[in-house]
VOBA-1610 file (N, C-alpha, C; in pm, whole numbers, padded with zeros to 5 digits, always signed):
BEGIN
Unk-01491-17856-03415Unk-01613-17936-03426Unk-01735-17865-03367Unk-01724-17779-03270Unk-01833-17731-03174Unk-01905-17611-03299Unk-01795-17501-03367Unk-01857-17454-03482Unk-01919-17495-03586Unk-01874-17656-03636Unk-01919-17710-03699Unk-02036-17794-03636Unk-02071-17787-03588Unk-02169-17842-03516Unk-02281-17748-03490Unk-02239-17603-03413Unk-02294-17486-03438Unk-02378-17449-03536Unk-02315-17484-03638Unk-02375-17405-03751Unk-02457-17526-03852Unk-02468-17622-03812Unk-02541-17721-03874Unk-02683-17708-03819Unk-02618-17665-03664Unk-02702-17704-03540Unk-02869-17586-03606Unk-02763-17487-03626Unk-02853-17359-03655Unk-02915-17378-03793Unk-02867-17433-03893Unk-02947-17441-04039Unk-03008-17543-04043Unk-03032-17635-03940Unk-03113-17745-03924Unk-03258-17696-03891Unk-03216-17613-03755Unk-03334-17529-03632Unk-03400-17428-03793Unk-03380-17392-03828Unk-03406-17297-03920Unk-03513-17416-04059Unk-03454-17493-04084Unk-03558-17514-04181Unk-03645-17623-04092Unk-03669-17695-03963Unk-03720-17786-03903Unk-03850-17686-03888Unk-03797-17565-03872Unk-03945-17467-03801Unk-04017-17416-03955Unk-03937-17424-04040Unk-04034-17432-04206Unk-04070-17576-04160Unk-04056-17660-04161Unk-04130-17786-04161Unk-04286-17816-04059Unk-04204-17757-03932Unk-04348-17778-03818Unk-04450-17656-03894Unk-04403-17528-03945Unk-04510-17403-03962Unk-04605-17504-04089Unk-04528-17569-04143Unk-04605-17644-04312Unk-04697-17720-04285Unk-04671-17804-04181Unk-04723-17912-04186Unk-04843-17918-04135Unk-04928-17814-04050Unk-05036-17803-04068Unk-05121-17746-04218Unk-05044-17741-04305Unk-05117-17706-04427Unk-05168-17832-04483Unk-05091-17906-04450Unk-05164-18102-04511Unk-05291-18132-04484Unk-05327-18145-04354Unk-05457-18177-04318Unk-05562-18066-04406Unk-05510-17898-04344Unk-05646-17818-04397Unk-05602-17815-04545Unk-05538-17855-04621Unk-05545-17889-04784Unk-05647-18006-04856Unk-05648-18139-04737Unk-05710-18221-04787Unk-05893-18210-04784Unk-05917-18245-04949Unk-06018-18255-04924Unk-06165-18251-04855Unk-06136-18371-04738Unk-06241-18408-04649Unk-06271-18296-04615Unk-06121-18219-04542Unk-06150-18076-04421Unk-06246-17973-04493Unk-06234-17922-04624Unk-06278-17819-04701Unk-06437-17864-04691Unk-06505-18025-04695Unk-06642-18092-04707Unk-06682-18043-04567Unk-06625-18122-04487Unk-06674-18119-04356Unk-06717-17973-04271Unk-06589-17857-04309Unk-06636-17748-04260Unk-06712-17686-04336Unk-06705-17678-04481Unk-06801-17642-04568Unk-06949-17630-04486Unk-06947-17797-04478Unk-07092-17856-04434Unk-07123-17776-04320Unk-07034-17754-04234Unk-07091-17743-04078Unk-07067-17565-04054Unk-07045-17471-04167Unk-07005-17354-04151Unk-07080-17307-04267Unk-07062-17328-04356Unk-07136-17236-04506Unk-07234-17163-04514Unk-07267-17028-04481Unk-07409-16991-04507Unk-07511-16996-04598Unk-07504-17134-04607Unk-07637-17162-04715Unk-07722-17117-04724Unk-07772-17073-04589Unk-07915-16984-04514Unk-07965-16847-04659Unk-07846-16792-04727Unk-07835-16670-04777Unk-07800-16712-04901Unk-07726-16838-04942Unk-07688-16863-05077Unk-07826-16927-05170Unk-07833-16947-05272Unk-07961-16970-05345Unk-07921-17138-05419Unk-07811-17149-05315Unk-07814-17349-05354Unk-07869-17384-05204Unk-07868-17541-05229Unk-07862-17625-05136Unk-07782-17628-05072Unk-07784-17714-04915Unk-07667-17696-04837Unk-07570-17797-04937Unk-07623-17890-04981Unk-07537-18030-05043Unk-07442-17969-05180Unk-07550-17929-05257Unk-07461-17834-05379Unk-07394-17700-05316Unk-07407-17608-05224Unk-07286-17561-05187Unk-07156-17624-05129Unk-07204-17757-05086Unk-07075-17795-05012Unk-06993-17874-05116Unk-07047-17880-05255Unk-06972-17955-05381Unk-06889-17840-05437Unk-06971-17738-05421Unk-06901-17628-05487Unk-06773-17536-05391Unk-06768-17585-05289Unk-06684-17553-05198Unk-06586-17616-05209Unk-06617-17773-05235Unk-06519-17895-05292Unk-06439-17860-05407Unk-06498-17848-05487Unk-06455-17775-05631Unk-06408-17624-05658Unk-06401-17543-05548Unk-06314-17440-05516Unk-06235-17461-05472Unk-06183-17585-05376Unk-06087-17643-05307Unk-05991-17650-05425Unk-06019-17777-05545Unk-05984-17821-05652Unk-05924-17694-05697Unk-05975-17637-05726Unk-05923-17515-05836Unk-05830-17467-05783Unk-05842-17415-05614Unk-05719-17337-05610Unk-05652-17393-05550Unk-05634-17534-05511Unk-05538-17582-05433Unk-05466-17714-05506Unk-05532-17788-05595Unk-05411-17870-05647Unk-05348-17833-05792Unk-05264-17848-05800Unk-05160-17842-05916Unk-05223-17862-06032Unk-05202-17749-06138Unk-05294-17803-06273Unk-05123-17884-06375Unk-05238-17966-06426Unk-05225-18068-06527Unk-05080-17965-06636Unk-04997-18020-06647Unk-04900-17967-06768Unk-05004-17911-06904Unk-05011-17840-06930Unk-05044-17816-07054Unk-05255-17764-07034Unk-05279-17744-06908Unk-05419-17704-06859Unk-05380-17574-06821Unk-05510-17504-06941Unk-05491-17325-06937Unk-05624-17307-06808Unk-05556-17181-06810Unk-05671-17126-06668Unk-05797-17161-06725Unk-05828-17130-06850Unk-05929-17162-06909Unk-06027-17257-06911Unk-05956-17406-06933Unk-06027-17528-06938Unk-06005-17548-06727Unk-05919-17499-06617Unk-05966-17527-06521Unk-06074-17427-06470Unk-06087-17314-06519Unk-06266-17234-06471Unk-06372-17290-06537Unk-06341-17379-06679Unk-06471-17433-06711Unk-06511-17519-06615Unk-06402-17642-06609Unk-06379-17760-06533Unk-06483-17716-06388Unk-06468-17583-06333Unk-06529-17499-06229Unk-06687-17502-06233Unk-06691-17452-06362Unk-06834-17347-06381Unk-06904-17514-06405Unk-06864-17620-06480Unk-06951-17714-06501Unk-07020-17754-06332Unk-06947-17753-06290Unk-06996-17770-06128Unk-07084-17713-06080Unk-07064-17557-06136Unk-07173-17448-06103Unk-07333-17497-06211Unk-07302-17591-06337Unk-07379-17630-06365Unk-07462-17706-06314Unk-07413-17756-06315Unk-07474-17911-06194Unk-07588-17890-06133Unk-07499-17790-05989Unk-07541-17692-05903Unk-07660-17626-05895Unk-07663-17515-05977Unk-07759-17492-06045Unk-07901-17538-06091Unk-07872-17651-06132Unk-07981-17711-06215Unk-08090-17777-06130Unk-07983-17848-06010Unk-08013-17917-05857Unk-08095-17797-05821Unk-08042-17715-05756Unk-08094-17622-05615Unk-08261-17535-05780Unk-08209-17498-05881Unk-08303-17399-05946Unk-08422-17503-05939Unk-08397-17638-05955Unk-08543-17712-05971Unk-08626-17719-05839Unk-08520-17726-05732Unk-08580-17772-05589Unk-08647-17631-05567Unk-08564-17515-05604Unk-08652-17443-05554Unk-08757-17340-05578Unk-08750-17369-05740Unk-08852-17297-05805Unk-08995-17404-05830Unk-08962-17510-05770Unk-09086-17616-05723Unk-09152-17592-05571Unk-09117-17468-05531Unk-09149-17455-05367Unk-09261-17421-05375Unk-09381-17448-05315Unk-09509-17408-05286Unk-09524-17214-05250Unk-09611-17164-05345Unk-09631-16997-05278Unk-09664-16988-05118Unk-09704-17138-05069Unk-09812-17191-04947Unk-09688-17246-04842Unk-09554-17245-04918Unk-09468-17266-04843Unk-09423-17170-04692Unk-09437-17158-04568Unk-09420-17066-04469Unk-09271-17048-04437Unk-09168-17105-04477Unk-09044-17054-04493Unk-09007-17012-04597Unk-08964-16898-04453Unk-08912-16778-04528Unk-08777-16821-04619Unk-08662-16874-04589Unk-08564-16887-04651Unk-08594-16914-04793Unk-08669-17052-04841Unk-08706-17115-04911Unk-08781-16994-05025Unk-08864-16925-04967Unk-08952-16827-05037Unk-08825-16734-05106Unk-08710-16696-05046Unk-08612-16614-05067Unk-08558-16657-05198Unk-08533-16780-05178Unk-08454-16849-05264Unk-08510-16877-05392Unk-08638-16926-05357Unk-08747-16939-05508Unk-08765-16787-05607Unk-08754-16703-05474Unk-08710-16534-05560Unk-08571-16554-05648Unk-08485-16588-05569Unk-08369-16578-05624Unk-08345-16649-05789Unk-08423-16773-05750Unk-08376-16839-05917Unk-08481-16791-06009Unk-08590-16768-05956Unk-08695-16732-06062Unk-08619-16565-06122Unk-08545-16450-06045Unk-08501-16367-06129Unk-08364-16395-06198Unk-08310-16514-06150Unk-08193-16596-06203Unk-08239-16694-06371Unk-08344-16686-06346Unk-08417-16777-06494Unk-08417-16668-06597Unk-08480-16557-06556Unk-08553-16451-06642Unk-08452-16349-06688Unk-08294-16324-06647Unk-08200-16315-06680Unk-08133-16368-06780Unk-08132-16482-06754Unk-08072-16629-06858Unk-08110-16615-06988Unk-08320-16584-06940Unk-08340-16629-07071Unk-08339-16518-07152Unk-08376-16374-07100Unk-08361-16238-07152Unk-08218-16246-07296Unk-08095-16315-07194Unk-07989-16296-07305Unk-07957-16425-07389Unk-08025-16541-07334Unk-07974-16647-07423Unk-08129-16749-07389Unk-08228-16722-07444Unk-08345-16763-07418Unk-08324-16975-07471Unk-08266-16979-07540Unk-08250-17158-07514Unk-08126-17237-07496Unk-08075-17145-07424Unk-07998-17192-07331Unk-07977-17177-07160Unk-07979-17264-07070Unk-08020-17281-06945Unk-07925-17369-06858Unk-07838-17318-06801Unk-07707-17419-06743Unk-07644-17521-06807Unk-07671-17476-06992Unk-07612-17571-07090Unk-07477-17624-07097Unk-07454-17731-07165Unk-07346-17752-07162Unk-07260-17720-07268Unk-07302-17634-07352Unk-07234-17549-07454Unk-07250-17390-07372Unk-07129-17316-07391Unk-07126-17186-07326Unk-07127-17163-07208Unk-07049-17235-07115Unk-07088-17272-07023Unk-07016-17203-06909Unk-06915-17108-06934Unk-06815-17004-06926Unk-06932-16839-06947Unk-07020-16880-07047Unk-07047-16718-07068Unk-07156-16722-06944Unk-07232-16865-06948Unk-07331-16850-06880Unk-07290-16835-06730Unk-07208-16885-06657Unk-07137-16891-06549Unk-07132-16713-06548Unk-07023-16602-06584Unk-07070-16508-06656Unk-07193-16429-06612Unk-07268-16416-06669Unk-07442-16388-06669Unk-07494-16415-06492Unk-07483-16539-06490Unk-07529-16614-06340Unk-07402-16482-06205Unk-07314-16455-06275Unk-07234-16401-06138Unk-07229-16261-06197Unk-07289-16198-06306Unk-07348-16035-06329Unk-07481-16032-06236Unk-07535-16106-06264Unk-07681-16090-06191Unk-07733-16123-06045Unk-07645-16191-05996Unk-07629-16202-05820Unk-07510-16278-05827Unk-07424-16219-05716Unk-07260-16291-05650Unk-07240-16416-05614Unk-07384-16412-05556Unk-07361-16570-05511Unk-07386-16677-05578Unk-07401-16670-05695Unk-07447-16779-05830Unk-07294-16837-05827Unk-07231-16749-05922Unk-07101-16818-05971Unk-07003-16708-05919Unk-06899-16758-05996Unk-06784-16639-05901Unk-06770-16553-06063Unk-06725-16465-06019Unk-06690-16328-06105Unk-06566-16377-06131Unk-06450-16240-06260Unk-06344-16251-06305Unk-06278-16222-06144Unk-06286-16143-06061Unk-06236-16090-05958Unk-06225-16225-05861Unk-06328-16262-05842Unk-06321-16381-05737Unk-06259-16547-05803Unk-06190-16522-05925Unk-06131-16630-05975Unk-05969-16632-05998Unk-05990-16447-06023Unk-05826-16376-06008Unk-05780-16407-05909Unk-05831-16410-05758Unk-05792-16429-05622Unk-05752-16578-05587Unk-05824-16669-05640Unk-05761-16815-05624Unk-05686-16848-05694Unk-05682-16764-05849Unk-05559-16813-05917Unk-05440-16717-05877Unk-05426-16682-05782Unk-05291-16565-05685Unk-05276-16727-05584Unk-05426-16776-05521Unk-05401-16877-05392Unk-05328-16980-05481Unk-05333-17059-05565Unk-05326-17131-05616Unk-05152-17123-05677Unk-05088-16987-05711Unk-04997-16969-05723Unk-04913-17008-05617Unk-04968-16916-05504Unk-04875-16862-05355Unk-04837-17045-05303Unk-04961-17110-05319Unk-04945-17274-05244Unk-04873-17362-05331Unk-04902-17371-05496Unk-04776-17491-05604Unk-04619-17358-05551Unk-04626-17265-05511Unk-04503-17205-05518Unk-04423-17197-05384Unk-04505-17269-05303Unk-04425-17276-05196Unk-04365-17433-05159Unk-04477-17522-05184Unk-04483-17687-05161Unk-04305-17700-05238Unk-04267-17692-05346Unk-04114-17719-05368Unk-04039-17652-05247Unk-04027-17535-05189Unk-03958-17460-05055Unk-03947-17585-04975Unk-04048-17583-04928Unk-04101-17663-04784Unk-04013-17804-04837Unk-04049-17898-04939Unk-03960-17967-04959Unk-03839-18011-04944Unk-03783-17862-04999Unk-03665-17898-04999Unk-03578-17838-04837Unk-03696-17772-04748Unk-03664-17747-04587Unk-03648-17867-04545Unk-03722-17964-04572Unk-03736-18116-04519Unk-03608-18183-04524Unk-03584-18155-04684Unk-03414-18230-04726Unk-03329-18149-04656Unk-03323-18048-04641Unk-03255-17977-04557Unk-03228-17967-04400Unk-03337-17998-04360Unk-03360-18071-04194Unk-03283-18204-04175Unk-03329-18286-04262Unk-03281-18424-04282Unk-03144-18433-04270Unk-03068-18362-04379Unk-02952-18355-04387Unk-02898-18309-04239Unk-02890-18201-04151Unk-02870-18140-04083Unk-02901-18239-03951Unk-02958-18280-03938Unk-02997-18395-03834Unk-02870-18507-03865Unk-02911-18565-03955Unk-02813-18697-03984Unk-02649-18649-04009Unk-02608-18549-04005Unk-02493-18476-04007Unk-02451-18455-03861Unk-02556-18422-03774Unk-02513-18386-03635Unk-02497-18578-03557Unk-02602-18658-03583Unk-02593-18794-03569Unk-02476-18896-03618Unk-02417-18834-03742Unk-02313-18923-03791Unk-02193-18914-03709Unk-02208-18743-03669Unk-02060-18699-03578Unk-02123-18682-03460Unk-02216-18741-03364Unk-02217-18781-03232Unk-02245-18604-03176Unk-02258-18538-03237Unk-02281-18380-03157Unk-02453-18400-03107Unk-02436-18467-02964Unk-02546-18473-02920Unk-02595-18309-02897Unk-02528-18260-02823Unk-02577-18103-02795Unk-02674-18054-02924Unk-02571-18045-03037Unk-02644-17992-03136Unk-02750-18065-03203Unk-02785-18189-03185Unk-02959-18249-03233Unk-03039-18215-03097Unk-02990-18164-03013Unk-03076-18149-02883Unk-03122-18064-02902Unk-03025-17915-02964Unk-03055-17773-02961Unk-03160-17783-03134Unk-03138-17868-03238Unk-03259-17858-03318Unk-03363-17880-03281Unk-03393-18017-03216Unk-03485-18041-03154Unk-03585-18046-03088Unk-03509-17884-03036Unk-03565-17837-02901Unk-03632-17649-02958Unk-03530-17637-03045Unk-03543-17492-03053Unk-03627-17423-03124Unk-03647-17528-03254Unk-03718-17558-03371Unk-03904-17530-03316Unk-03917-17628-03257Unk-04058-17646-03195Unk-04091-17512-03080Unk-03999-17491-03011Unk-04030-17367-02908Unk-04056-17286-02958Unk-03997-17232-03082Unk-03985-17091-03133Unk-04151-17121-03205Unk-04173-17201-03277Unk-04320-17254-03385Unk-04489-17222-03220Unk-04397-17273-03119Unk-04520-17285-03014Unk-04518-17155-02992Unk-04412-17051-02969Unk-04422-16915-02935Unk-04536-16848-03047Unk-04469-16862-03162Unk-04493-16805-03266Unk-04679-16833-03280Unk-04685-16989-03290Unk-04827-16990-03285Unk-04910-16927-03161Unk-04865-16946-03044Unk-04913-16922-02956Unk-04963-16739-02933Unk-04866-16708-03008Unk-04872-16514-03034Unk-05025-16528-03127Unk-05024-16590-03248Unk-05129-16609-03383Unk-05240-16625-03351Unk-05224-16729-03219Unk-05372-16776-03187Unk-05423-16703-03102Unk-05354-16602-03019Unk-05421-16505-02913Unk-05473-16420-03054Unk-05396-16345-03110Unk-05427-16246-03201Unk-05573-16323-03259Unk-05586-16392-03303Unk-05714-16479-03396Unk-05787-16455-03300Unk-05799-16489-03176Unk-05922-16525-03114Unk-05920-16391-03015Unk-05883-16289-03032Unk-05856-16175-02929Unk-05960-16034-03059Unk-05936-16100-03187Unk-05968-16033-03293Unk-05913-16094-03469Unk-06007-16190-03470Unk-05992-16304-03601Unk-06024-16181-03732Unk-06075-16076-03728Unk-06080-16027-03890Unk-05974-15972-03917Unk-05893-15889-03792Unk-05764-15792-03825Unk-05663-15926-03836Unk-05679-16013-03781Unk-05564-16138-03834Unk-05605-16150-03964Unk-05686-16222-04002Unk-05713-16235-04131Unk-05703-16143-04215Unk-05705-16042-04239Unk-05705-15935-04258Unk-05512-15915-04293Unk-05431-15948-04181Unk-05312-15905-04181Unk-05234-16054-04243Unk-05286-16180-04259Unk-05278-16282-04311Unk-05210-16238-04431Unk-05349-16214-04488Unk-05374-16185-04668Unk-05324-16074-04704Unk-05277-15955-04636Unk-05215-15839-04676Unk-05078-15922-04729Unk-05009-15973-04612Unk-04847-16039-04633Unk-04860-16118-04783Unk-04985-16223-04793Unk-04954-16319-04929Unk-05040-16200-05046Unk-05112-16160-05045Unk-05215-16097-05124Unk-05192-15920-05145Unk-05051-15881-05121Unk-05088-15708-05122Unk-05140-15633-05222Unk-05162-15730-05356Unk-05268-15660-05472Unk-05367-15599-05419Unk-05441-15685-05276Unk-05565-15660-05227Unk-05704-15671-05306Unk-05700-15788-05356Unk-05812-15860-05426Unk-05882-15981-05370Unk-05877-15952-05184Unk-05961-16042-05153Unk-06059-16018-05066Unk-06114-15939-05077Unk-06258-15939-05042Unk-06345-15909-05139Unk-06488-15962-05052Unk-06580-16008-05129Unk-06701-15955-05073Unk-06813-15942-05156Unk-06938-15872-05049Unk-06996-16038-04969Unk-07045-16017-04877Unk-07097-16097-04792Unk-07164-16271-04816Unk-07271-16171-04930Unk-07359-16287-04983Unk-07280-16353-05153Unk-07148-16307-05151Unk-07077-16343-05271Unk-07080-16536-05273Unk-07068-16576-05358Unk-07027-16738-05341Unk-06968-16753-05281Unk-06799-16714-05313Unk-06702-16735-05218Unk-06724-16692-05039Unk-06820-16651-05017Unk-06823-16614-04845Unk-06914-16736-04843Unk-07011-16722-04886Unk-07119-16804-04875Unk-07043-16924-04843Unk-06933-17028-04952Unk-06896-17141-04882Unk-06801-17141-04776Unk-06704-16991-04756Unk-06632-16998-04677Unk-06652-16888-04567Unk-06712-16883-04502Unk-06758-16738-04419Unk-06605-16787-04293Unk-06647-16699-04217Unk-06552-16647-04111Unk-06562-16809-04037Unk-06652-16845-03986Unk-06639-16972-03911Unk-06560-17059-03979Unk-06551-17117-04095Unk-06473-17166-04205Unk-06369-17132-04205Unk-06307-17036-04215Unk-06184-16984-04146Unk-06111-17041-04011Unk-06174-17020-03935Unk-06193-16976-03762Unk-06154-17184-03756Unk-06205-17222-03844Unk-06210-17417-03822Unk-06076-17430-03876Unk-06044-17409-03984Unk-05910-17399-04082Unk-05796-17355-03947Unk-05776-17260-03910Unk-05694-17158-03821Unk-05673-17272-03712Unk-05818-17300-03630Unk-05786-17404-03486Unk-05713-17531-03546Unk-05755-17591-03661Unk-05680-17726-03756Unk-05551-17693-03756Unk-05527-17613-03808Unk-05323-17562-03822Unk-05295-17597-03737Unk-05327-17494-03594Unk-05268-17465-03491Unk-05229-17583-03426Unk-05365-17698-03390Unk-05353-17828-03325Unk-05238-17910-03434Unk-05215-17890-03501Unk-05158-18023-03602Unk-05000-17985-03580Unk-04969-17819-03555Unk-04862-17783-03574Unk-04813-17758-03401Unk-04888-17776-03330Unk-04845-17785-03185Unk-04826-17922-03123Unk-04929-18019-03185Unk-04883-18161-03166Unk-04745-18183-03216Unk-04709-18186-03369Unk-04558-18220-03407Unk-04480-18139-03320Unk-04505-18042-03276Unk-04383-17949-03190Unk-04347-18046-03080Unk-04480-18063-03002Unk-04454-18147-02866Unk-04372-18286-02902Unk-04369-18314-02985Unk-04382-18458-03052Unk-04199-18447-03057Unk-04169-18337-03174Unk-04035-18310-03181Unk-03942-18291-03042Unk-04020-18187-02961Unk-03959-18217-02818Unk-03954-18334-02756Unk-04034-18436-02729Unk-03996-18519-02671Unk-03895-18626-02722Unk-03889-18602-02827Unk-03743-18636-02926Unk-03676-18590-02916Unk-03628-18501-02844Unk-03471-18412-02828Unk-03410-18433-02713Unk-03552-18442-02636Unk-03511-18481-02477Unk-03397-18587-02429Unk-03425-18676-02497Unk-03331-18799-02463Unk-03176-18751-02484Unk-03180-18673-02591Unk-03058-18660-02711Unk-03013-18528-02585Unk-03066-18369-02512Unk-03009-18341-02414Unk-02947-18405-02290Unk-03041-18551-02249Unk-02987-18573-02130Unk-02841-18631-02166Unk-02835-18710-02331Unk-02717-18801-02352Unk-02595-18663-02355Unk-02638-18557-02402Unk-02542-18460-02421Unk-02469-18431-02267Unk-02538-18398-02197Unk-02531-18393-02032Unk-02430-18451-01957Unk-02507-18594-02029Unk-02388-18713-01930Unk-02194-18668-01998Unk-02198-18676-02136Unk-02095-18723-02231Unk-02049-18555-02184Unk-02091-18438-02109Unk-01999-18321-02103Unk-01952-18318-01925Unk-02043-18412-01855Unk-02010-18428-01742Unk-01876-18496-01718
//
């Protein structure tokens, strides 16, 4: 029984710590988080939208590369689904800011009124009556990210979320089925009374996740680009993810955006750890008594 117990003990500990490493991916997946840091991180300062239409379009980069497309939805109709956003976008920030006074004394604003006014004269050079239309709306998207990065995203910066977008629908079944696998392994050690061994999941599972994070988060905050950096090598070794600075994609997600994402994991996945420990605790002392 003690081997059998052993070895439950151990394929339990083993997928419980896939479970605590996952489960900070829930929170920074949802929605809100992608708005909120958007909002409070995005260098709008440099992008040629609004803070409000970058933080939609940050929303809608979320969308694209993070939930599951529709059975029978080609990459195709989800980059339009994209670029219409960039329409929107567009149409918002080009009016606000090619209405800016010459008498206007910010500078940003003056930048930006540069930006769409050589963003117009582009447009119209190759497709003179058409203007963030809603026919062509793919080529124009296109055009808008030949002529400055930070308009729309390029083939390159769409290749890279459809890799993210892979790496995350291709792991969520794993993690799943770690869960059923935990589950099982727990209620297996509970049915046959092997207190020791729900003590030693319990316990071992979460220590090893606090080590582990605890190594991640010195590295991040000791030197956050070579982490990041060594992140995306492991999921990404094509090496198709960087971007120049003032690209869209930095623009909604710069390093602080990151740096918010990273501290979110960490707290979500060190709380369940503690959480799991103090759930094991009981289950060592009962082991204790019953070997005394």
């Amino acid at each position: 029984m003690k081997i059998f117990s052993g070895i439950i003990a151990a394929i339990g500990t083993a997928a419980l710590a896939v479970i605590l490493f996952a489960v900070g991916y829930f929170p920074c997946s949802a929605p809100i988080t992608t708005e909120v840091l958007s909002q409070n991180t995005s260098n709008y300062e440099i992008s040629p939208y609004t803070l409000d239409d970058l933080n939609a379009l940050a929303v809608a980069s979320r969308d694209y590369t993070v939930d599951a497309r529709d059975a029978g939805t080609s990459v195709e109709e989800a980059r339009t689904a994209f670029n219409q956003v960039v329409m929107n976008a567009a149409n918002h920030s080009a009016n606000r800011y090619l209405n800016i006074s010459k008498d206007d004394p910010s500078e940003m604003n003056q930048a930006k009124k540069e930006m769409w006014t050589n963003m117009m004269s582009a447009l119209k050079d190759t497709r003179p009556n058409v203007v963030f239309a809603q026919e062509d709306i793919n080529e124009v998207a296109a055009t808008m990210a030949k002529t400055g990065a930070g308009f729309a995203f390029d083939d390159d910066s769409f290749s890279h979320l459809d890799d993210c977008n892979d790496v995350i629908n291709g792991m969520l079944p794993n993690i799943r089925i770690a869960g059923i696998v935990a589950l099982i392994c727990l209620l297996l050690l509970l049915v046959t009374r092997q207190w020791r061994g729900v003590a030693r999941m319990l316990s071992i599972a979460p220590l090893i996740l606090i080590i582990c994070f605890a190594f991640m988060g010195s590295w991040a905050l000791i030197d956050f680009s070579s982490f990041f950096a060594g992140f995306h090598g492991v999921f990404f070794p094509q090496g198709n993810w960087t971007f120049p600075t003032d690209s869209l994609l930095i623009c909604m997600y710069p390093t602080a955006f990151w740096m918010g994402m990273g501290a979110l994991w960490l707290a979500t996945t060190v709380v369940a750890s503690i959480i799991v420990l103090a759930i094991g605790r009981p289950f060592a002392r009962l082991a204790d008594r019953k070997e005394q």
